[in-house]
DRENVO-987930 format. One record per residue (C-alpha): chain; residue in one letter; residue number from 1; x, y, z. Coordinates in Angstrom, 2 decimals, always signed. Example, Ala and Ser with C-alpha at 12.3 -4.5 7.8 and 13.67 -1.06 7.14 Angstrom:
2
c / r / k / c1 / c2 / c3
A / A / 1 / +12.30 / -4.50 / +7.80
A / S / 2 / +13.67 / -1.06 / +7.14
//
This chain:
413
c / r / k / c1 / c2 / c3
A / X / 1 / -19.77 / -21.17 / -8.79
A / X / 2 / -16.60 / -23.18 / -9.78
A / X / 3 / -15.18 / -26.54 / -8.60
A / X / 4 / -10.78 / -26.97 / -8.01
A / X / 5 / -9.55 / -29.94 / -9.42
A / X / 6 / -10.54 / -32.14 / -6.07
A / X / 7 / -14.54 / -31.92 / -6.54
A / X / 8 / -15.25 / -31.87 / -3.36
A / X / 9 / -14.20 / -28.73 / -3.11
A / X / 10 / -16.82 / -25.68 / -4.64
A / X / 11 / -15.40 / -21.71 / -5.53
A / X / 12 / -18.22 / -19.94 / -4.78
A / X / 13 / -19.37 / -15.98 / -2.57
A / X / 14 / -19.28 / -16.70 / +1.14
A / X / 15 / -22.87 / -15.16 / +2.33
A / X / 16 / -23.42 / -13.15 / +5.58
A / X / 17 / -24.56 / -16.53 / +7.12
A / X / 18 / -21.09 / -17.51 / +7.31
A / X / 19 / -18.67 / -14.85 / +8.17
A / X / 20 / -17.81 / -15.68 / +11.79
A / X / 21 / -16.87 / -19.30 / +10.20
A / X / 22 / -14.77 / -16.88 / +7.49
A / X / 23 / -13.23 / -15.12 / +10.46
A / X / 24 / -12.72 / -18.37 / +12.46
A / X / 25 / -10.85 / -19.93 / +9.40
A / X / 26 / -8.87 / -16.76 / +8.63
A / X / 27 / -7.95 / -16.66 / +12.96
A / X / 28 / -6.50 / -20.28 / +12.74
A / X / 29 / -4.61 / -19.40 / +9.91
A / X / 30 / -2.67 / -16.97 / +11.28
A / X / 31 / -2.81 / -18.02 / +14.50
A / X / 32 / -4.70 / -14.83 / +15.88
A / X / 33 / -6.42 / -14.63 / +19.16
A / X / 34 / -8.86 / -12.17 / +18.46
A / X / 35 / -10.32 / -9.90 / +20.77
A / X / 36 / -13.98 / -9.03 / +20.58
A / X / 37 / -12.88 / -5.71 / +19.47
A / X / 38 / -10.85 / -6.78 / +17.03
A / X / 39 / -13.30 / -9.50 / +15.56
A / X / 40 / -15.94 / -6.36 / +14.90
A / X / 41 / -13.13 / -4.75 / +13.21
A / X / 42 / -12.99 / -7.91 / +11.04
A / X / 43 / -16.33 / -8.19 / +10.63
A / X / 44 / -17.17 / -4.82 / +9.61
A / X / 45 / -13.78 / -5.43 / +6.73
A / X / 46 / -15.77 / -8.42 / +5.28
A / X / 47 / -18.98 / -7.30 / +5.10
A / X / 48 / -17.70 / -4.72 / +3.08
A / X / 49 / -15.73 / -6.83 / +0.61
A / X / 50 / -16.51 / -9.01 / -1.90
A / X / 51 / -15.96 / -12.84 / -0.48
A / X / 52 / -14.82 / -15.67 / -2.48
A / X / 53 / -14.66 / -18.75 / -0.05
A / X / 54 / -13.64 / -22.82 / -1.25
A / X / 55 / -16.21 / -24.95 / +0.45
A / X / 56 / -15.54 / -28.59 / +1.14
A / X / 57 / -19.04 / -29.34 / +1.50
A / X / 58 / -20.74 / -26.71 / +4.14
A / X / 59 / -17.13 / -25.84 / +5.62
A / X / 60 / -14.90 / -23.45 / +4.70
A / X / 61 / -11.58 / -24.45 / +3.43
A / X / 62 / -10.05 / -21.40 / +1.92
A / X / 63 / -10.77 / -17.61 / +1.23
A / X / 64 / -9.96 / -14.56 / -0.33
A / X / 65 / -11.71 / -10.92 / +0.55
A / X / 66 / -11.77 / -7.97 / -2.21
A / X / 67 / -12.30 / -4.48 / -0.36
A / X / 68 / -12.81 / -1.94 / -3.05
A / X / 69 / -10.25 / +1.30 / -2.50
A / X / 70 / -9.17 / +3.29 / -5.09
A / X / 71 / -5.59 / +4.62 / -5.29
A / X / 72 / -2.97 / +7.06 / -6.24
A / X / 73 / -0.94 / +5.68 / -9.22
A / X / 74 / +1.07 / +8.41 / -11.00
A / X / 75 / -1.64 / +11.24 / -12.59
A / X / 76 / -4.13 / +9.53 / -11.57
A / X / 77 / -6.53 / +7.63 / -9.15
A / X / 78 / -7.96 / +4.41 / -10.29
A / X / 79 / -10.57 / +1.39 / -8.82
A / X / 80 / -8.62 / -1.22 / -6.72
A / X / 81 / -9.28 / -4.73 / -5.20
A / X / 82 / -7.46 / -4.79 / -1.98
A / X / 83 / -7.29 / -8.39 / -1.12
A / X / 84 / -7.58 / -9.20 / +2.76
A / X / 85 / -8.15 / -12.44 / +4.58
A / X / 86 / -6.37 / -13.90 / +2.11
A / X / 87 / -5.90 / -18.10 / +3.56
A / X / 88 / -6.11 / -21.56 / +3.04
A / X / 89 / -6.50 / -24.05 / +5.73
A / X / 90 / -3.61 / -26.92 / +6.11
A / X / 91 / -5.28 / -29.49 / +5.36
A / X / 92 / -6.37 / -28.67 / +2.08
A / X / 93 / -2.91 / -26.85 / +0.81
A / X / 94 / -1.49 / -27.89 / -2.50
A / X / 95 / -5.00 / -28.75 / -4.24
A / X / 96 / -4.99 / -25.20 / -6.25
A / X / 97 / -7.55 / -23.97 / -4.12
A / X / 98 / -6.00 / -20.49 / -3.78
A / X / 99 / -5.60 / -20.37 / -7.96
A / X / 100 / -9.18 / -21.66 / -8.17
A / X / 101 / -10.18 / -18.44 / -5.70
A / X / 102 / -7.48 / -16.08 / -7.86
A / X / 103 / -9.40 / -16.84 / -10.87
A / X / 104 / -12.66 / -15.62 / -9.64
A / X / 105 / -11.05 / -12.37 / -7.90
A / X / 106 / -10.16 / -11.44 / -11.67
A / X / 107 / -13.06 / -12.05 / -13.33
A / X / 108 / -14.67 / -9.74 / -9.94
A / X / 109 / -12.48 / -7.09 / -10.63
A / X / 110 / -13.66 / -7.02 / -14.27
A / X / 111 / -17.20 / -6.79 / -13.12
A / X / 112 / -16.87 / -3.78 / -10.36
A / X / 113 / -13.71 / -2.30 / -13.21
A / X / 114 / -11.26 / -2.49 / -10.66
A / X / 115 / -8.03 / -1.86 / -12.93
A / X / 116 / -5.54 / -2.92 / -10.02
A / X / 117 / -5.60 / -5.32 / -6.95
A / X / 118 / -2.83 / -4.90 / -4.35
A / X / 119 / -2.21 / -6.38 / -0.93
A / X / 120 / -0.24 / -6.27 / +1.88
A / X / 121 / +1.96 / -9.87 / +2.17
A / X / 122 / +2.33 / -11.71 / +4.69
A / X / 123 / +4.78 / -14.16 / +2.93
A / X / 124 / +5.68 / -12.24 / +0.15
A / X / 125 / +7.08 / -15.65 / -1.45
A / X / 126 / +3.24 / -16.44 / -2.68
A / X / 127 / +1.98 / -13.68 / -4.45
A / X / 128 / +4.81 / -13.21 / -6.99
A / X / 129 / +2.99 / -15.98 / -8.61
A / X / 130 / -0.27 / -14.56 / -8.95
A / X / 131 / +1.20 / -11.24 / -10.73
A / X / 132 / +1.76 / -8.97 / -7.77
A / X / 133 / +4.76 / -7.36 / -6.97
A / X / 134 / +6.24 / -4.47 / -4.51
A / X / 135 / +4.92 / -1.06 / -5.44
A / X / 136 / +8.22 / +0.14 / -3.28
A / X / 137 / +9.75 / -0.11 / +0.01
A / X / 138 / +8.90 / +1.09 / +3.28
A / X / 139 / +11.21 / +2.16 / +6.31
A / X / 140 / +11.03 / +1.90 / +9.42
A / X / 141 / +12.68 / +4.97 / +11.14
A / X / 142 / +13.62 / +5.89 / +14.83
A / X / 143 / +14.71 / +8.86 / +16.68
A / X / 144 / +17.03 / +8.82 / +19.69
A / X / 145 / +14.75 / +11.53 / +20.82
A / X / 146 / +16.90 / +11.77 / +24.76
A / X / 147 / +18.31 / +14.58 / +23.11
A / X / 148 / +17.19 / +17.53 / +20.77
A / X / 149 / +16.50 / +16.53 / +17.37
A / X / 150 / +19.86 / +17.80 / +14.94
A / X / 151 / +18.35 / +19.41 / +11.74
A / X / 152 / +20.38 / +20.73 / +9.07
A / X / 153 / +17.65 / +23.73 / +8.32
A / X / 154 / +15.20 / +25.77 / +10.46
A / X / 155 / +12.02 / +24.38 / +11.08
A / X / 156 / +8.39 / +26.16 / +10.35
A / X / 157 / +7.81 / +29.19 / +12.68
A / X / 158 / +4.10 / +28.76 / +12.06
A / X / 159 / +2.31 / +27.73 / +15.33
A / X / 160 / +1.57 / +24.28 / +16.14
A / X / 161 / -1.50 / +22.93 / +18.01
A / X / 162 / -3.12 / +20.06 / +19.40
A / X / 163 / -6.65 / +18.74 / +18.11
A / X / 164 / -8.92 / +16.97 / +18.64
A / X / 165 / -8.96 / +13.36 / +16.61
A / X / 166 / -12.50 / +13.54 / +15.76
A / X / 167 / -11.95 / +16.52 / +14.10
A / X / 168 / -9.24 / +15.47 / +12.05
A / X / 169 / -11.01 / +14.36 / +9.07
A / X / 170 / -12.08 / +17.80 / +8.51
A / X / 171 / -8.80 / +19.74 / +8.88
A / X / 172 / -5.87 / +16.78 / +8.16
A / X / 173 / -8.52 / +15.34 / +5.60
A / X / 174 / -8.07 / +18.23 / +2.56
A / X / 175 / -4.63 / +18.47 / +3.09
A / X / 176 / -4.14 / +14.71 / +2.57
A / X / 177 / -6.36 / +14.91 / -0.42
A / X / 178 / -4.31 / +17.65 / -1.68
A / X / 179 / -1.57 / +16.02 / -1.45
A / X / 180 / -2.35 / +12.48 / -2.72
A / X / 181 / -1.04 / +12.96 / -5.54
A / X / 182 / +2.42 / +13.31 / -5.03
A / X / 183 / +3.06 / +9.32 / -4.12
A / X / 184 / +1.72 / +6.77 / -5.96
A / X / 185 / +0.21 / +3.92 / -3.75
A / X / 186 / -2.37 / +6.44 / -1.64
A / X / 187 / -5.34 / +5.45 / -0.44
A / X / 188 / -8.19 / +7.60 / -1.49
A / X / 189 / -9.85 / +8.07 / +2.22
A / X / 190 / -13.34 / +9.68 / +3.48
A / X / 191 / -14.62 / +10.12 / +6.78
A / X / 192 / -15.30 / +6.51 / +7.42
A / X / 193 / -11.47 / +5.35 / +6.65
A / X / 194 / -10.32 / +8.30 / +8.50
A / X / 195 / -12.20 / +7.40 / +11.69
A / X / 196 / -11.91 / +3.51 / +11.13
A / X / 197 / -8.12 / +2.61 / +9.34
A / X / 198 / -6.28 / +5.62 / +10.63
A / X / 199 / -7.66 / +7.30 / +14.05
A / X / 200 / -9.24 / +4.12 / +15.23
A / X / 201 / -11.90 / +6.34 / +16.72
A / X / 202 / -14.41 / +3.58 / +16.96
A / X / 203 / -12.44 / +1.38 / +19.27
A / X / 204 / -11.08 / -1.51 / +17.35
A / X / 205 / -7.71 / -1.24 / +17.74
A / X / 206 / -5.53 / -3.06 / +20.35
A / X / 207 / -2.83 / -2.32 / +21.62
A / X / 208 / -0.15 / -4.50 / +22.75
A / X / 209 / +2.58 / -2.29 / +23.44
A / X / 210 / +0.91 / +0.21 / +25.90
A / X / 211 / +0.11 / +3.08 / +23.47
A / X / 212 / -1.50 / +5.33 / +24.28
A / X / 213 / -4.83 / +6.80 / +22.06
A / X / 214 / -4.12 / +8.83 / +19.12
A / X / 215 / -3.24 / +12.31 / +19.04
A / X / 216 / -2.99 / +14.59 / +16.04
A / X / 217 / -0.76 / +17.89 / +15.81
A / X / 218 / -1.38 / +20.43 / +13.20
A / X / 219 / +0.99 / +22.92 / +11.98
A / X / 220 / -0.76 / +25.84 / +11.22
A / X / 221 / -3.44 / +28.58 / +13.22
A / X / 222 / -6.93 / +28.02 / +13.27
A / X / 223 / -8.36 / +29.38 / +10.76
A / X / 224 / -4.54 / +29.49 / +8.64
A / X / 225 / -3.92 / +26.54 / +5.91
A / X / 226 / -3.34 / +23.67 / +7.23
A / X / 227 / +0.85 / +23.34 / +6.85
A / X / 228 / +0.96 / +19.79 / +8.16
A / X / 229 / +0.06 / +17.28 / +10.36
A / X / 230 / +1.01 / +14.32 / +12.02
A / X / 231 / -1.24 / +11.18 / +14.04
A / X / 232 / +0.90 / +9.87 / +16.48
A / X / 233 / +0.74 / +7.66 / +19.95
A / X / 234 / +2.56 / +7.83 / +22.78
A / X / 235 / +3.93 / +5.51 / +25.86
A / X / 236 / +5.30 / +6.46 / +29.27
A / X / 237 / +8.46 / +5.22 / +30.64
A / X / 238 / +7.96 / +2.20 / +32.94
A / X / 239 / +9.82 / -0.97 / +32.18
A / X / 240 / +11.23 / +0.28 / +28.63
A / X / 241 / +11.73 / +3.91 / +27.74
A / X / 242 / +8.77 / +6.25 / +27.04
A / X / 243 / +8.43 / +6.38 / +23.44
A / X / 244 / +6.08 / +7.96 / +19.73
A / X / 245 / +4.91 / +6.04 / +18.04
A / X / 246 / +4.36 / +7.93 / +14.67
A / X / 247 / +1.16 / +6.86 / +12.57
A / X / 248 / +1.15 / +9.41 / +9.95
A / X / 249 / +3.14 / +12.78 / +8.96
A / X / 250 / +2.34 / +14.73 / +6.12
A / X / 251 / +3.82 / +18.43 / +5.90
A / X / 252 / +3.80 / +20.79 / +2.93
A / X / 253 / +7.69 / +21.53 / +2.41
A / X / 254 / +10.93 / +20.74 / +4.53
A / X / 255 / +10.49 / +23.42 / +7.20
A / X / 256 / +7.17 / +22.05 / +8.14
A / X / 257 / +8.46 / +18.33 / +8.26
A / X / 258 / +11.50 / +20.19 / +10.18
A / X / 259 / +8.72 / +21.37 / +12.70
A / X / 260 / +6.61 / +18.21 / +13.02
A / X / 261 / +9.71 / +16.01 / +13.66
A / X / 262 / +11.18 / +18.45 / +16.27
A / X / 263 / +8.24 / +18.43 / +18.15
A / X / 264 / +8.09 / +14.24 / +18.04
A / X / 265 / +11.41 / +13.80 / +19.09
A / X / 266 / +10.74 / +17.25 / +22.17
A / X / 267 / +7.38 / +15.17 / +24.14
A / X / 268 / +8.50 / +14.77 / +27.33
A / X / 269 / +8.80 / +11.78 / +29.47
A / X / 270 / +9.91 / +10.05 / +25.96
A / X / 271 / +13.31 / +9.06 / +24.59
A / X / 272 / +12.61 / +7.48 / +20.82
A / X / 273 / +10.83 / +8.10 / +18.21
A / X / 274 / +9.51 / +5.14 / +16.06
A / X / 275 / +8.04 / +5.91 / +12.27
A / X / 276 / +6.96 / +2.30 / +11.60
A / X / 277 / +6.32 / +2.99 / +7.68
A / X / 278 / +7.83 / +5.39 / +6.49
A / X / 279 / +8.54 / +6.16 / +2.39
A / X / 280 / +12.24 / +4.70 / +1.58
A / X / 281 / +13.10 / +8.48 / +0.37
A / X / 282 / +11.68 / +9.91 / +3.35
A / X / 283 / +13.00 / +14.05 / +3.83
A / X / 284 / +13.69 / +13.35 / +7.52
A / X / 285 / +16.65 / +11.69 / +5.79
A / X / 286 / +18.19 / +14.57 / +4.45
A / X / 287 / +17.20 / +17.03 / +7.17
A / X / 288 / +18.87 / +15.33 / +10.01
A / X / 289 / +22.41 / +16.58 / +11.00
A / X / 290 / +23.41 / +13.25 / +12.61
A / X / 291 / +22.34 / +9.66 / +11.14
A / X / 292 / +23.39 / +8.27 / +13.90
A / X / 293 / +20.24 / +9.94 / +15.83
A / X / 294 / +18.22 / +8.98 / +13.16
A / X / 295 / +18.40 / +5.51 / +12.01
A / X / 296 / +16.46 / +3.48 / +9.09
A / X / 297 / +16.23 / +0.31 / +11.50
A / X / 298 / +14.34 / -2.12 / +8.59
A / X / 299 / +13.60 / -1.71 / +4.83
A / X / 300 / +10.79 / -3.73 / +3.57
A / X / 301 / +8.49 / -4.26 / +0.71
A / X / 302 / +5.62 / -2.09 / +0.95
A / X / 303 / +2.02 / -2.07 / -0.58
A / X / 304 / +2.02 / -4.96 / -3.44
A / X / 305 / +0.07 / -4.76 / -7.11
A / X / 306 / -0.93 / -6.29 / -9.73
A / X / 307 / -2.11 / -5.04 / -12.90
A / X / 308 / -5.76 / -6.52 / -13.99
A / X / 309 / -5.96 / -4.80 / -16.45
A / X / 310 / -3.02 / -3.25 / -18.12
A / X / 311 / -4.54 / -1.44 / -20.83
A / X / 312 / -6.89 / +0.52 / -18.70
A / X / 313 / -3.94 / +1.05 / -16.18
A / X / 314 / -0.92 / +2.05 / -18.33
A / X / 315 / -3.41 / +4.67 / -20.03
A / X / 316 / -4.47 / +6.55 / -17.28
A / X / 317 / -1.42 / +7.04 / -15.49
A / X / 318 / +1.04 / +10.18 / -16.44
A / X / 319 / +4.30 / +10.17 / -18.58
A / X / 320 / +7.33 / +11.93 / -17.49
A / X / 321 / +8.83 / +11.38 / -21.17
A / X / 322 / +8.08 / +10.30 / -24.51
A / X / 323 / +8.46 / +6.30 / -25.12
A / X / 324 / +7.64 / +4.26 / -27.97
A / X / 325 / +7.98 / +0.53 / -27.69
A / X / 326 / +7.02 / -2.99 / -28.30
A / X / 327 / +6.13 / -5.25 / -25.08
A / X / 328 / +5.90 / -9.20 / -25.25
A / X / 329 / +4.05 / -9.15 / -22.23
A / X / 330 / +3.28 / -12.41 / -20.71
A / X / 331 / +0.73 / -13.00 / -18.15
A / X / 332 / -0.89 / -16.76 / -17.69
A / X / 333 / -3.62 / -15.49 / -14.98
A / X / 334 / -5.48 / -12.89 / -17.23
A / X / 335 / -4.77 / -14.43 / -20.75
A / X / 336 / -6.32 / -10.95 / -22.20
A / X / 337 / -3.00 / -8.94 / -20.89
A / X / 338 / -0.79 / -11.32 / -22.40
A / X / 339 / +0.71 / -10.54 / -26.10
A / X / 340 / +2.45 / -8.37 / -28.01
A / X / 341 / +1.88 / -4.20 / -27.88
A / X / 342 / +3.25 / -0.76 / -28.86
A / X / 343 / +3.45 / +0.83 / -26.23
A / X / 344 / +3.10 / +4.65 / -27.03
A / X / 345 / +3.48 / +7.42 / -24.58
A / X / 346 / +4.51 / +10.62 / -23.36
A / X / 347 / +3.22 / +13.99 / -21.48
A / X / 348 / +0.16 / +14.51 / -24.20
A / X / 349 / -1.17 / +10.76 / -23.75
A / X / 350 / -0.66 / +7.20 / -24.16
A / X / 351 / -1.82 / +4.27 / -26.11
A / X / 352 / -1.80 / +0.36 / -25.91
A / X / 353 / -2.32 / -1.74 / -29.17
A / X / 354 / -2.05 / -5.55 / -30.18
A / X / 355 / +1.28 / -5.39 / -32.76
A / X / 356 / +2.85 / -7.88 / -35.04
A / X / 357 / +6.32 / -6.31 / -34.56
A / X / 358 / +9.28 / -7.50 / -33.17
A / X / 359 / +9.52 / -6.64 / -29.24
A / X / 360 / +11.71 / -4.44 / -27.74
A / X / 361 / +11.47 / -5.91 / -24.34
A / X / 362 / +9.89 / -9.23 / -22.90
A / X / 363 / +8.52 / -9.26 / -19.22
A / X / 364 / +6.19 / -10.77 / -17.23
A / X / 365 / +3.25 / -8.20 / -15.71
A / X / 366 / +4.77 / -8.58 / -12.72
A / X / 367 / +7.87 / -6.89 / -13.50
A / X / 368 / +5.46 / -4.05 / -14.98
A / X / 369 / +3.60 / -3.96 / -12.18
A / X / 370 / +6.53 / -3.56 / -10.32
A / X / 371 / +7.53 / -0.42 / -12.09
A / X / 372 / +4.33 / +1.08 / -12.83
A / X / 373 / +4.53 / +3.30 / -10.23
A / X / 374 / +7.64 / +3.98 / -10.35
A / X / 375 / +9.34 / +2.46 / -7.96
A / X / 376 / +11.39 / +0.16 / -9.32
A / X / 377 / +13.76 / +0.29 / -12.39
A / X / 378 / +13.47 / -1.80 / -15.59
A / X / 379 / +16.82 / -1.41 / -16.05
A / X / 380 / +17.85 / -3.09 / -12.74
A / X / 381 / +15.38 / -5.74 / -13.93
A / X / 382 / +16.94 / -6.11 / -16.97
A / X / 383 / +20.45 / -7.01 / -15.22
A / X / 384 / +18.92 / -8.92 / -12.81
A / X / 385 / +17.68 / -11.30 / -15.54
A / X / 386 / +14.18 / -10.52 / -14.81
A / X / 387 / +13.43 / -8.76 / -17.79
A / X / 388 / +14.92 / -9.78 / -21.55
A / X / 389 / +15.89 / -6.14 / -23.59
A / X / 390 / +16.16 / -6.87 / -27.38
A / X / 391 / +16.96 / -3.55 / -28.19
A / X / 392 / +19.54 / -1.98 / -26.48
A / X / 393 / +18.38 / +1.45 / -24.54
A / X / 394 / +14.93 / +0.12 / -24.10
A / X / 395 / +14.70 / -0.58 / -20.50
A / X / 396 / +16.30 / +3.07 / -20.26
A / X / 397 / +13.78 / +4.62 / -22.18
A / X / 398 / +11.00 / +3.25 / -20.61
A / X / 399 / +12.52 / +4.15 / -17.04
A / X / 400 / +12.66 / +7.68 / -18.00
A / X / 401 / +8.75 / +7.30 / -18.79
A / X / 402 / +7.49 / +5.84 / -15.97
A / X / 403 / +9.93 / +8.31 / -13.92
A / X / 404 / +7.99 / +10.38 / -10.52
A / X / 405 / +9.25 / +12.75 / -8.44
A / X / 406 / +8.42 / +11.00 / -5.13
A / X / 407 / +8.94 / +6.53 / -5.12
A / X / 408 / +5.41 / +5.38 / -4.67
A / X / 409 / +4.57 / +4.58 / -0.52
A / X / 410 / +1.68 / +3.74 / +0.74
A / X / 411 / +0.70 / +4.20 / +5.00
A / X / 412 / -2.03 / +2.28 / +5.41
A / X / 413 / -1.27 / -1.08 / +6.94
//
């Protein structure tokens, strides 16, 4: 247990006792009217997470929730703090409660050796501060689906079927895993996410919008690989067009995402198609033969991270080149990632050690953690006075490093 700088107020683990006063708290916050469904959901999210409340005497004035995940980064998979619930009532803003409650998430994350933390942010204008930054943007895509879909190449010719959700953990759920690896950002899922976070098979979710319950096509025979699959909702026409609503699409090459999209944008009785979250270099794209029918209506920030400990992280992930550099890396919240280090890395390895030398670049970790999965450029940093290169070529070099195929996206939300 800690105390913030106003004593009244303790830092300490909010106890099963008092999550409904954690959920009421977190509800004013955001101004939520919860439904009862929704307030299990909730419930079941804490009770799984590590809690880290401020208590002005027996009441809750502030929290922070740690739900371990563990996610794709590039090569790799590593232990994660996903920080939920995340709030601080008005009354007691501006009394470093939240850096109070910060301070004990890191020294949690050492204990469990969670490497990374990452959010999703509400107002993205606080967490900067704390180290996190954008892993990478997400789109928001939709299909004038009145007419048929223009695609520049053929689409799959392998069958595609309807199945049941409760079954998709067992047939999507390989070829997700299979392919988790391509984008950094992924959460690692089992049964239990599947059913809760994705398929909402237990009921939680609550829709506002008159969706309809999920539905999951596969591309692919029974008893054939699996060539793709997509979790997707649908609403009838009635006072606004009938419209998908697109949860998740996964597909194995271009002609299968060719297939899956066609048969979106062919459901009758529907005239768009809405991919809320998609990656910001999704194929769809590059596929479609008119923009105009497909349209990137919003371009946000996606899944945020921060680096807890960057030693651990920038050693497990993959090199796409050979780099060898000093960092002058400067980090006030977790004083042990702060210094100077060569930075030494390529295909075969890397390694991370304390160095007298002069530094090649200077940067706060939450310009690394901004690149470290690749999604953002040091370079761009560098001109956008972010970043201070001391040797010219180093921001390039290190780009070329940290390089992936795919920019990192994450679709859990």
């Amino acid at each position: 247990m800690t105390t913030d700088s106003c004593t009244t107020v303790n830092i300490r683990a909010i106890p099963e006792a008092d999550i409904d006063q954690a959920l009421d708290l977190s509800y004013l916050v955001f101004h939520v009217k919860a439904s009862e469904k929704a307030r299990r959901h909730d419930r079941d999210i804490l009770l799984g997470s590590a809690r880290i409340g401020a208590y002005d005497g027996d009441r809750l004035a502030g929290q922070i929730a740690a739900y371990p995940l563990t996610l794709s980064v590039p090569g790799s998979r590593l232990p994660c703090a996903a920080l939920d619930f995340v709030s601080v009532v008005a009354t007691h803003r501006r009394r470093g409660l939240l850096t109070s409650m910060f301070d004990e998430v890191w020294r949690g994350c050492a204990d469990a050796g969670q490497v990374l933390s990452c959010l999703w942010a509400s107002e993205s204008a606080i967490y900067g501060r704390f180290g996190y930054a954008s892993a990478g943007e997400t789109c928001r895509i939709e299909i004038d689906s009145s007419r048929p879909l223009a695609l520049r190449i053929a689409p799959d010719t392998r069958p595609l079927r309807l199945i049941d959700p409760a079954d998709a953990p067992a047939l999507a759920g390989p070829f997700y895993d299979a392919h988790l690896a391509h984008r950094a950002g992924r959460v690692v899922r089992d049964e239990a996410w599947w059913r809760k976070h994705v398929l909402h098979l237990d009921g939680e979710d609550d829709d506002d919008e008159g969706f309809g319950p999920p539905r999951v096509v596969v591309l692919g025979a029974p008893g054939e690989p699996v060539g793709g699959y997509a979790v997707y909702r649908t609403r009838g026409p009635g006072e606004s067009p009938g419209a998908v609503l697109v949860r998740e699409l996964e597909a194995d090459g271009a002609p299968a995402t060719a297939a899956l999209w066609s048969y979106l944008a062919s459901i009758d009785l529907t005239a768009t198609v809405r991919g809320p979250f998609r990656p910001a270099d999704d194929p769809l794209l590059l596929l479609t033969a008119d923009r105009d029918q497909v349209r990137v209506t919003r371009r946000e920030p996606g899944l945020w991270i921060r680096l807890v400990d960057v030693r651990a992280a920038l050693t497990a992930r993959s090199w796409a080149a050979p780099v060898d550099l000093v960092l002058d890396l400067r980090d006030t919240a977790v004083p042990a990632n702060a210094g100077r280090f060569r930075l030494t890395a390529g295909p075969d390895g890397s390694s991370w050690t304390p160095t007298d030398e002069a530094a090649d670049l200077t940067l706060d970790v939450r310009e690394l953690a901004a690149c470290y999965p690749g999604g953002t450029r040091l370079a761009h940093l560098v001109y956008a006075g972010l970043v201070t290169e001391h040797t010219p070529g180093a921001a390039r070099s290190l780009d070329a490093a940290l390089a992936t195929e795919w920019l990192p996206a994450t679709g859990e939300y």
